[in-house]
C-alpha positions in Angstrom: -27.3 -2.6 15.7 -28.2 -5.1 18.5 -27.0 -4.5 21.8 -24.6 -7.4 21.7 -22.8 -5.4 18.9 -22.9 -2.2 20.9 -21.5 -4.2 23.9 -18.6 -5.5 21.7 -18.3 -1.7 20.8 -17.8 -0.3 24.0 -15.8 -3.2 24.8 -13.6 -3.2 21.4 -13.3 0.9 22.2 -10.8 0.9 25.0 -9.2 -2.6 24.3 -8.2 -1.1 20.8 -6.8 1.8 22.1 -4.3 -0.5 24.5 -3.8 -2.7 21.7 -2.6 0.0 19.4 -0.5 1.4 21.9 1.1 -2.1 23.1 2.4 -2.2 19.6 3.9 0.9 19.3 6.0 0.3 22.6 7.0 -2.8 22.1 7.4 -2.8 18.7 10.0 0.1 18.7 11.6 -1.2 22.2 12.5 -4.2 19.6 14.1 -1.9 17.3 16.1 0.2 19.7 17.1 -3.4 21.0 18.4 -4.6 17.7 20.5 -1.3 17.2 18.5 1.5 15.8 18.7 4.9 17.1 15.4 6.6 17.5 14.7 8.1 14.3 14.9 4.2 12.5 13.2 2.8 15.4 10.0 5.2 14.8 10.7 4.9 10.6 10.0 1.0 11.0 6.8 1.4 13.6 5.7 3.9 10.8 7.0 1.7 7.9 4.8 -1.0 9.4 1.5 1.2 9.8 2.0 1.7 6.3 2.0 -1.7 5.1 -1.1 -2.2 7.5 -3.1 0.3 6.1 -2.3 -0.9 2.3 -3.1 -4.0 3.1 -6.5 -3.7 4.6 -6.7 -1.0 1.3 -6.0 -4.0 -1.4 -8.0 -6.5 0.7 -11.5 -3.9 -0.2 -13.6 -4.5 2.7 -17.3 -3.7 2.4 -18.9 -0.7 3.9 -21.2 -1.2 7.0 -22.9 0.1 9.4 -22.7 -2.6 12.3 -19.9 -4.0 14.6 -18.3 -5.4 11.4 -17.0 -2.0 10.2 -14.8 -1.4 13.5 -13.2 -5.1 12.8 -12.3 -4.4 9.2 -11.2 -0.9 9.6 -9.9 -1.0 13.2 -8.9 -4.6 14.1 -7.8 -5.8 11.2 -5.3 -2.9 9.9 -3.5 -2.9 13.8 -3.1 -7.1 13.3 -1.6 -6.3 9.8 0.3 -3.6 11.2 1.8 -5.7 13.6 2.7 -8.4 11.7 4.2 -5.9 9.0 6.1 -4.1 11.9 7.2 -8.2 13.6 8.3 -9.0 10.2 10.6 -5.8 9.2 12.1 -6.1 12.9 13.5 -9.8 12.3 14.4 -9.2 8.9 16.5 -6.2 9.2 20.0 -6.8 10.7 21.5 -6.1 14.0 23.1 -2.8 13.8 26.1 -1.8 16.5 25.2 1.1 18.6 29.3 1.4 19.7 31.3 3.8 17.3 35.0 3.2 17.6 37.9 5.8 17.4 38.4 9.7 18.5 35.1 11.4 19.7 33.4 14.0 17.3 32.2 16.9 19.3 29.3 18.9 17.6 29.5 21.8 19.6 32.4 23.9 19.0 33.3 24.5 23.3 36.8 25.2 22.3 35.5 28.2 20.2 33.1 29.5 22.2 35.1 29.7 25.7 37.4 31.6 23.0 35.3 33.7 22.2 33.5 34.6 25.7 36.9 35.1 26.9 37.6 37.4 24.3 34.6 39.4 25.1 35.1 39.6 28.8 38.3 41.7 28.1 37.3 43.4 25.8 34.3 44.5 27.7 36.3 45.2 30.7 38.7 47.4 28.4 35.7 49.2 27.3 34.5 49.6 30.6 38.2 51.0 31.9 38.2 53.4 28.9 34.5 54.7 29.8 35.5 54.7 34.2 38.7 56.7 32.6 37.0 59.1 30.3 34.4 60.2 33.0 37.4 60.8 35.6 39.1 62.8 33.1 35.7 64.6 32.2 34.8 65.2 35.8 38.2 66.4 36.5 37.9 69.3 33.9 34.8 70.5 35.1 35.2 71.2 38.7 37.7 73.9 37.9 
């Protein structure tokens, strides 16, 4: 390796890195902007690494030692990857993050303010019993 290729190295190093990680933020900021929740939003960043990494797969490039490896398994995989990603984002459609109608609560608060209700008096009977039960005791025993 000559030390223009190293030079590109270094250089390519730190510049990939940004690249790589530009894409994943903007790419799923344009999925949570068309609709998708964040689950969907990382499934098409992912479904788009996919395609990037089968493509540079069927496309065979040769083994090397010199500044041509890092294009063909670096460079070239995050441009497919990109595209791949671009192109599922404008072809899928817009989905509407509003859901209409009576609110669906997942947590049962209803229930469960019940419930600790329920087991503050029931506490505080047990408690009364116990206070009650040692005055009676206490009584007994001091005659």
């Amino acid at each position: 390796m000559g030390f223009l290729q190293i030079l590109l190295l270094i250089v390519s190093l730190p510049l990939f890195g940004l690249a790589f990680t530009v894409m994943l933020i903007v790419g799923y900021q344009q999925a949570r902007h068309k609709g998708y929740r964040t689950p969907g939003a990382a499934l098409i960043i992912f479904a788009g690494c996919t395609v990037g990494i089968i493509l540079t797969i069927l496309r065979n490039p040769p083994n090397s030692t010199s500044y041509r490896f890092f294009v063909d398994f670096f460079w070239l995989p995050l441009i497919f990857a990109s595209a791949a990603s671009a192109v599922l984002i404008l072809l899928l459609p817009h989905r509407t993050t509003r859901i209409f109608g009576p609110r669906q609560v997942k947590f049962p608060f209803v229930w469960v303010g019940q419930a600790l209700l329920a087991l503050g008096l029931v506490l505080l009977g047990i408690s009364v019993h116990l206070w009650l039960a040692e005055a009676t005791s206490d009584l007994f025993q001091q005659h």
